[in-house]
C-alpha positions in Angstrom: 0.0 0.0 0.0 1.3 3.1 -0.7 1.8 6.0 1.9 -0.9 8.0 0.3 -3.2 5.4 0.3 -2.8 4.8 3.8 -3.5 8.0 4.5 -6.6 8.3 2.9 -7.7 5.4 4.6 -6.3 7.2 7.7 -8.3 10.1 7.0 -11.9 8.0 5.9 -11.5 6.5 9.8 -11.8 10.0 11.1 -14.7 11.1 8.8 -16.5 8.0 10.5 -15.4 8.5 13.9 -16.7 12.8 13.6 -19.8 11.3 12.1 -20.8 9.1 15.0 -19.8 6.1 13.3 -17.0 5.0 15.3 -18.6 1.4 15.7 -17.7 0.3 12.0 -14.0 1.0 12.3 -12.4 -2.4 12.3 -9.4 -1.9 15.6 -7.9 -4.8 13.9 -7.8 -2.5 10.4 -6.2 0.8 12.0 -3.7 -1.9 13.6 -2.8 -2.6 10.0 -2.4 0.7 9.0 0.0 1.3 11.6 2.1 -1.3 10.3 2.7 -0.1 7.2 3.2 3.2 8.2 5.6 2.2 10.4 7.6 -0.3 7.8 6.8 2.6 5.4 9.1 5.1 7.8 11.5 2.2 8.4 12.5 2.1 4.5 12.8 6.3 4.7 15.0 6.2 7.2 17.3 3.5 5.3 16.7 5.7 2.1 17.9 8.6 4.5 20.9 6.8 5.8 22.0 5.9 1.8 21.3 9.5 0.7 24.1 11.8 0.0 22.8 14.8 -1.5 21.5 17.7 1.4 17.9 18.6 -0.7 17.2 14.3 -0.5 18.3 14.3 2.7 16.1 17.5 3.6 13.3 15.4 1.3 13.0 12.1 3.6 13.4 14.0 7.0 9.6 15.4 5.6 8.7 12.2 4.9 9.7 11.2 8.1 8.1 13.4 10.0 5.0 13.3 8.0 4.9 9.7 9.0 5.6 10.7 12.2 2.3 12.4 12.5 0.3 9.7 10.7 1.6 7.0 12.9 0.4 9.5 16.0 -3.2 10.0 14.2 -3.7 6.2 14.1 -2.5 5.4 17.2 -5.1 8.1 19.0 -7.9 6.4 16.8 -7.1 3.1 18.0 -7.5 4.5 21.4 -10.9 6.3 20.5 -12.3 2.9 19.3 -10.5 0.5 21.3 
């Protein structure tokens, strides 16, 4: 799955939970999410490690942190519907 992806799907658990519909998020899905997220930020920091030139380097330190926040957001939604 692609980070983008994931983050839509991220972002279609939080329209549910706003819209009172908290009960059809699947813990066992966001749990999944997290996953990938997570080996998603594992192969940016290898990519950052290997990366020479500053403006890549600059590049995955977003991603990074862009994960970062992600990884947070699903981790507070498992909490809300766990």
């Amino acid at each position: 799955m692609k980070l983008k992806n994931s983050i839509e799907k991220l972002d279609a658990y939080f329209e549910r939970l706003e819209s009172g519909k908290a009960q059809k998020i699947d813990p066992d899905h966001v749990t999944r999410v997290i996953q990938k997220l997570t080996k998603k930020r594992e192969e940016v920091m290898a990519d950052l490690a290997e990366a020479s030139k500053p403006s890549k380097k600059e590049r995955f330190v977003q991603k990074c942190a862009t994960l970062d926040a992600q990884i947070e957001r699903a981790r507070w939604l498992l909490d809300q519907i766990g």
